[in-house]
C-alpha positions as CSV (number, residue, x, y, z in Angstrom):
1,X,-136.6,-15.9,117.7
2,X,-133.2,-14.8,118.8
3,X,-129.6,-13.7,118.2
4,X,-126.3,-15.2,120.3
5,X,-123.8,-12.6,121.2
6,X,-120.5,-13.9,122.5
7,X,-118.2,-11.7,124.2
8,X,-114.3,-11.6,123.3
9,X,-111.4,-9.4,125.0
10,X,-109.5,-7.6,122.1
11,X,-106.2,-6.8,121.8
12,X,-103.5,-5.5,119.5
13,X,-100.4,-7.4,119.8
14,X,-97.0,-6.0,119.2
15,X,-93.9,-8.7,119.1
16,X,-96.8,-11.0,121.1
17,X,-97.1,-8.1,123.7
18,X,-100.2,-6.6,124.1
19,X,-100.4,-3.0,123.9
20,X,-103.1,-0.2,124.8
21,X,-104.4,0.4,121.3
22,X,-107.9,1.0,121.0
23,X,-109.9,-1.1,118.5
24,X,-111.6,1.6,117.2
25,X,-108.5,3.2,115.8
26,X,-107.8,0.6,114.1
27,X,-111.5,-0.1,112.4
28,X,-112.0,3.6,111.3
29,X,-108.4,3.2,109.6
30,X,-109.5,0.5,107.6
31,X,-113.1,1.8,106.9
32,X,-111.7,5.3,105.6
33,X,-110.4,3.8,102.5
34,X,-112.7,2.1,99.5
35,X,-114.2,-1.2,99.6
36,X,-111.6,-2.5,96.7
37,X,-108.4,-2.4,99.2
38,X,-110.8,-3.6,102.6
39,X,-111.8,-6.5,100.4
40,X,-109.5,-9.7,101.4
41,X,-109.2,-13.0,100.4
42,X,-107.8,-15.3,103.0
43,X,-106.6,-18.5,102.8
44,X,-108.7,-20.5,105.0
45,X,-110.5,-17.9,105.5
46,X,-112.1,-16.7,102.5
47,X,-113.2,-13.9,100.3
48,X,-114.0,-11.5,103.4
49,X,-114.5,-7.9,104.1
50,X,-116.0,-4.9,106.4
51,X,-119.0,-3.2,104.3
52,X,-119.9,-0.8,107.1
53,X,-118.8,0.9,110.1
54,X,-120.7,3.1,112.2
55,X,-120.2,5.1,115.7
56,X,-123.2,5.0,118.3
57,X,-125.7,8.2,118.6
58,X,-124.3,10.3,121.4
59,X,-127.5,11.8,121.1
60,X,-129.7,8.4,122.0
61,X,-133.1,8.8,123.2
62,X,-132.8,6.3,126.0
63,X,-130.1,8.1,128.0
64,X,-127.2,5.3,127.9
65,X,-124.0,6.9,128.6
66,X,-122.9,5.2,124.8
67,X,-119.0,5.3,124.7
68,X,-118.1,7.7,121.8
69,X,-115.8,5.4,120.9
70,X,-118.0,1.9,120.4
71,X,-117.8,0.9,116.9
72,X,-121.3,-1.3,115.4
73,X,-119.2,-2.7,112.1
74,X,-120.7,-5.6,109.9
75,X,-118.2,-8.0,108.4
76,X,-119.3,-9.8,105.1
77,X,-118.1,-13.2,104.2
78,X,-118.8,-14.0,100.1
79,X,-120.1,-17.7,99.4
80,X,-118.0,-19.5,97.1
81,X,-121.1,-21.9,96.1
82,X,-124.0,-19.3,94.9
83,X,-127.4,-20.6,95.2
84,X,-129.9,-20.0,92.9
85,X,-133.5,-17.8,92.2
86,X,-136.6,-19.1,91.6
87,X,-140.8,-18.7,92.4
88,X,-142.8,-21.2,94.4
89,X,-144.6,-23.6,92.1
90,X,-142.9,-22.9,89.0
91,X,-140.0,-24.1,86.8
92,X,-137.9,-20.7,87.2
93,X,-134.3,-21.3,88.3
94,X,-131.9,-18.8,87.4
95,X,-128.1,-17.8,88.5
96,X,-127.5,-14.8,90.5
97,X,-125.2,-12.6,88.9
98,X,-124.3,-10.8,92.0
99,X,-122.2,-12.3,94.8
100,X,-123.9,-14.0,97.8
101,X,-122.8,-12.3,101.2
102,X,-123.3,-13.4,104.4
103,X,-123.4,-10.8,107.3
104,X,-122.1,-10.7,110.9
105,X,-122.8,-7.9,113.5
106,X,-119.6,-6.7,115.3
107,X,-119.5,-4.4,117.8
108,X,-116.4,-2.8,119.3
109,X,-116.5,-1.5,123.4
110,X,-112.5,-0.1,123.3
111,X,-112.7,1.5,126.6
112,X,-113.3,-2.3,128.0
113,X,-111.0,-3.9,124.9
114,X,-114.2,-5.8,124.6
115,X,-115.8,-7.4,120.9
116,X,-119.4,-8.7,120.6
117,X,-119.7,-11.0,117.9
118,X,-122.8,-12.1,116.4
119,X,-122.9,-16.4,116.1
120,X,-123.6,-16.9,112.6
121,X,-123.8,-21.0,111.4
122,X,-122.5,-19.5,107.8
123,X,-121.0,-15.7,108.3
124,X,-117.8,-14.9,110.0
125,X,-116.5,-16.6,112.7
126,X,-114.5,-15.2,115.9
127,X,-111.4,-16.9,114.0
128,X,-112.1,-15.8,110.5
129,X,-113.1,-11.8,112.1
130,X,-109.3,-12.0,113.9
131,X,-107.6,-13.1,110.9
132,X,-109.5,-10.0,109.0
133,X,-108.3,-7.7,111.2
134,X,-105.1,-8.9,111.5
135,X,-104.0,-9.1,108.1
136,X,-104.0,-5.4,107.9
137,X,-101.1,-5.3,110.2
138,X,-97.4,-5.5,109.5
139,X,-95.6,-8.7,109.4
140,X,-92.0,-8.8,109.7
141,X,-89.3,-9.7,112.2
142,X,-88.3,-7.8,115.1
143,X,-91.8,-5.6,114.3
144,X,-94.6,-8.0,114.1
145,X,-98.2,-7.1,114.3
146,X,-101.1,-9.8,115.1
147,X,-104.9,-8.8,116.6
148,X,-105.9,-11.6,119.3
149,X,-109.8,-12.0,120.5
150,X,-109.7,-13.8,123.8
151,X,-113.2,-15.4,124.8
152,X,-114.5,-14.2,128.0
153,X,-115.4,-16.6,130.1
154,X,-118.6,-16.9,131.5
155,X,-119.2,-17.6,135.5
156,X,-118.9,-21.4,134.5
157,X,-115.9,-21.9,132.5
158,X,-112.7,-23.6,131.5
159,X,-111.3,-21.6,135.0
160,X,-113.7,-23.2,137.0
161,X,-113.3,-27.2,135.0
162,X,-109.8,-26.3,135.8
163,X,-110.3,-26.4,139.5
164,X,-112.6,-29.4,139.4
165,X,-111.4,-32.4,141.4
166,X,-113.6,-34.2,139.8
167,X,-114.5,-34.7,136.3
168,X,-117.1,-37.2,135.6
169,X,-117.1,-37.2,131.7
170,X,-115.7,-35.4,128.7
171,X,-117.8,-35.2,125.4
172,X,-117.0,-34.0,121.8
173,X,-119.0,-33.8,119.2
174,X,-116.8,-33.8,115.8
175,X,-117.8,-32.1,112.2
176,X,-115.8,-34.6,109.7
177,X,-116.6,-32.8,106.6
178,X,-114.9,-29.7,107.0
179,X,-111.6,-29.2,106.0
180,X,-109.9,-27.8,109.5
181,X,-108.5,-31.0,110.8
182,X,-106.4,-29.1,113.4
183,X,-107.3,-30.5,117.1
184,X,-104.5,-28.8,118.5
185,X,-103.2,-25.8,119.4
186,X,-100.7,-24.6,116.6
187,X,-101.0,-28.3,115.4
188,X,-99.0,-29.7,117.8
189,X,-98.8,-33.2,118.8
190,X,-100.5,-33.4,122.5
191,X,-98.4,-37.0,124.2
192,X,-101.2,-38.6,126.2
193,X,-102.8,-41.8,126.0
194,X,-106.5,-39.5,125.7
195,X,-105.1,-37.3,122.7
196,X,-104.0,-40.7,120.9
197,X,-107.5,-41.8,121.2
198,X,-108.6,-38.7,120.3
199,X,-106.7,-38.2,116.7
200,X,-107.2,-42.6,116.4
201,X,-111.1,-42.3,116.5
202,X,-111.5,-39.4,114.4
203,X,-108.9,-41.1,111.7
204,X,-111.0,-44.6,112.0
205,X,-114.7,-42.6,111.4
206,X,-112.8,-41.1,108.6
207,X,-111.6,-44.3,107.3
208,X,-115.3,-45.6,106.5
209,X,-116.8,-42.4,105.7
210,X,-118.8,-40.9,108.2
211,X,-119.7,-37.1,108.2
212,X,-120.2,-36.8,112.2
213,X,-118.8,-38.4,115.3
214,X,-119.5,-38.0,119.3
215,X,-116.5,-39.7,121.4
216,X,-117.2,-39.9,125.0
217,X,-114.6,-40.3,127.9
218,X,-116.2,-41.7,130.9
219,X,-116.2,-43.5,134.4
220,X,-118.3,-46.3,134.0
221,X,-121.3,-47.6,136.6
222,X,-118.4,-50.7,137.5
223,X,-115.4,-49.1,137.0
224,X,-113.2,-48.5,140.6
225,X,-111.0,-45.9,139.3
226,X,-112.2,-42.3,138.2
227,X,-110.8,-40.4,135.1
228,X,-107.2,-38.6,136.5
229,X,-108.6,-34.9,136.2
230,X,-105.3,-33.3,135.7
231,X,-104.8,-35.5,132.4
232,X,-107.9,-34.4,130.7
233,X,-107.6,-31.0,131.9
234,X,-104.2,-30.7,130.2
235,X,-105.8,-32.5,127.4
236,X,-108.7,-29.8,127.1
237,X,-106.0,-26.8,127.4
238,X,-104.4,-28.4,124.4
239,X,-107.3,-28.2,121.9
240,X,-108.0,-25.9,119.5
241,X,-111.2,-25.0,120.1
242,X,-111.4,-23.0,117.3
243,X,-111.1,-25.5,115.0
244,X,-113.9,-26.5,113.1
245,X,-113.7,-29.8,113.4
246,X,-115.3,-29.3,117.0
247,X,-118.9,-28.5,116.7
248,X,-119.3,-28.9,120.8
249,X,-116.9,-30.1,123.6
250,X,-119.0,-31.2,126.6
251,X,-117.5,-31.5,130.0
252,X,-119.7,-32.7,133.3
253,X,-117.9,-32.3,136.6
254,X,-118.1,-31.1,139.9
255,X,-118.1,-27.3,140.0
256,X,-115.9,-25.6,143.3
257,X,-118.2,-22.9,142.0
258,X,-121.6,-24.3,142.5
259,X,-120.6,-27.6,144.6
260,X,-122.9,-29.1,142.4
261,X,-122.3,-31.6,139.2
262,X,-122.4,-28.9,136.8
263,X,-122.7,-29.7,132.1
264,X,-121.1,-27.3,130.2
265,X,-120.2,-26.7,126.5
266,X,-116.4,-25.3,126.6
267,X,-116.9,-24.2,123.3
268,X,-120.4,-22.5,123.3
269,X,-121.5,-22.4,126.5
270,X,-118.0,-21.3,128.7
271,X,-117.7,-17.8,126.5
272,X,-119.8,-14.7,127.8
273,X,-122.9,-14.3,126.0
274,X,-126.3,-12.5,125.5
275,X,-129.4,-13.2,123.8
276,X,-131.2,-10.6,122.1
277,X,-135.0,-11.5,120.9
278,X,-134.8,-10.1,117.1
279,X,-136.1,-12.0,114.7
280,X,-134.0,-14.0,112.4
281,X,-133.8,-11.9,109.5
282,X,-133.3,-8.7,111.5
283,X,-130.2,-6.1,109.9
284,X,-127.3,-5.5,111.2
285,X,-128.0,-2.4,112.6
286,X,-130.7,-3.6,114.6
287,X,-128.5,-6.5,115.4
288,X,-125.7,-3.8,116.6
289,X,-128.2,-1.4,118.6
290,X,-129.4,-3.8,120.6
291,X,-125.9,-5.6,121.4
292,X,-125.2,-2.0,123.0
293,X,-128.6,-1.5,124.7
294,X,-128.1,-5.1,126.5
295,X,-124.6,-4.7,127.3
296,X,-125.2,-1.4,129.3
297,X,-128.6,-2.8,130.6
298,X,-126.7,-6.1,131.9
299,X,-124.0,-3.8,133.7
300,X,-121.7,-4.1,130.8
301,X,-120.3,-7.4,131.2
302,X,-116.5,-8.7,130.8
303,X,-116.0,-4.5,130.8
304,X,-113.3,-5.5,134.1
305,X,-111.8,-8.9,132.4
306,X,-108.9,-6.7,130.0
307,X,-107.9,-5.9,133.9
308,X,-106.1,-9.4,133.5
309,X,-103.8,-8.3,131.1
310,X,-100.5,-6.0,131.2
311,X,-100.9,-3.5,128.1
312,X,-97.9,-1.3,127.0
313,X,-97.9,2.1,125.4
314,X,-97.0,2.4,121.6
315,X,-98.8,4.1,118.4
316,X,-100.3,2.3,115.8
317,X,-98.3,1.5,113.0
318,X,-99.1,2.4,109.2
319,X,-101.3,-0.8,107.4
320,X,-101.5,-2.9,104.8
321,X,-104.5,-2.8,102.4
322,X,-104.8,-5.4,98.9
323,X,-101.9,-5.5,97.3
324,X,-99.5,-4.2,99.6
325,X,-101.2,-0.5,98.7
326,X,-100.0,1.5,101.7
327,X,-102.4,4.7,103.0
328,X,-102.2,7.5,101.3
């Protein structure tokens, strides 16, 4: 059994410049105050909020040089649709009074502006984690305040599909019962012939009621002309790959990395990422501790990829809890 860890850069944005905050300012000023005024609920997001927050043990017994500043958080994401309790062979089923939380293991490395996120099929997401944060940030013009998580791309990535000559096929794999229908970025219309055929398919599998769909661009055995990589390149930069609606986006081509015909998921498979063998049901804090032991035992990697970004000095401003209740 085992847990997914994706790596993300990190960044505090002010006025869509990024500045040299450190994330963990940021999460022990939201953690200092109660539970009631972390708590948010977010449109398309959900009822969401960070239940703990924790620094590393300077004082670890395996000798790591632990950064005094990581922060091993756990956001919780309340279901909406409670199940229910009950006992193996018998007629029991009763409600659960309590809400129904599902748990995701976040760790913060702000020396490398660098997030580990757990993958969780029914916790928070990357998206729904950045949203969080970045609600308890002032809005307003001239002063605006946004968090952005950036995937870090692993040694086979959009980068390197992006300086393919030669892209053999493109593959998504579409989730039609969720209710994120955004395929692009900011939900803009992408003009090409490829993102018409896109939006057309997935309107005509919703026309007679199907739940999934795979659409495949392709050369075929016969065909003389080969798919114009630029176009679907552009087409692939276009997406919203956050969007839900994409459970996988499969791309084969021929790497200039490897010179070889390479497969890779751009959404699951080109972000940075580490396995940890923990069982399925292991906490969060076990989760956490060993997302710091492997990232130090595997060099810390993406610690060098914030290098590609120009930060700027400024302090952080005051928040925003529930309700518009400013810190007291």
């Amino acid at each position: 059994m085992s847990k997914t860890i994706y790596y993300y850069n990190c960044f505090i944005k002010h006025n869509n410049n990024y500045t040299d905050i450190k994330m963990h300012d940021l999460i022990d000023k939201i953690y200092k105050v109660d539970a009631r005024r972390r708590f948010k609920s977010i449109k398309k997001v959900g009822n969401i909020c960070m239940i703990s927050s924790e620094a590393p043990d300077t004082n670890n017994s395996n000798g790591q040089p632990h950064d005094y500043r990581i922060r091993k958080t756990v956001i919780a994401k309340y279901r909406s649709n409670k199940p229910y309790l009950g006992n193996r062979g018998t007629d029991r089923i009763e409600e659960i009074i309590d809400d129904v939380l599902e748990a995701t293991s976040v760790v913060f490395f702000p020396n490398s502006y660098l997030v580990a996120i757990e993958y969780s099929n029914s916790g928070a997401r990357k998206k729904a984690i950045e949203i969080y944060l970045d609600s308890f940030l002032p809005s307003k013009e001239n002063d605006n305040w946004t968090v952005e998580f950036i995937p870090v791309e692993s040694r086979l990535g959009f980068s390197d599909v992006q300086d393919s000559q030669s892209i053999r096929a493109i593959e998504f794999k579409l989730d039609l019962t969720t209710a994120d229908r955004t395929v692009f970025k900011n939900n803009t219309h992408f003009d090409s012939i490829t993102g018409d055929l896109l939006k057309d398919a997935i309107n005509s599998h919703n026309d007679f009621g199907a739940n999934t769909a795979t659409i495949i661009f392709g050369n075929g055995h016969f065909r003389k002309d080969v798919i114009d990589a630029k176009s679907l390149i552009e087409l692939i930069a276009a997406l919203n790959w956050e969007s839900s609606i994409f459970d996988s986006i499969k791309v084969r081509y021929v790497s200039p990395t490897t010179h070889d015909i390479e497969k890779i998921d751009l959404k699951n498979d080109g972000v940075l990422k580490s396995i940890l063998d923990v069982d399925d049901n292991a906490s969060w804090r076990l989760i956490s501790d060993q997302t710091v032991e492997e990232y130090y035992a595997e060099a810390q990697p993406g610690n060098s990829a914030h290098h590609n970004y120009e930060k700027f000095a400024i302090e952080l401003p005051e928040l925003v809890y529930n309700n518009d209740i400013q810190e007291e």
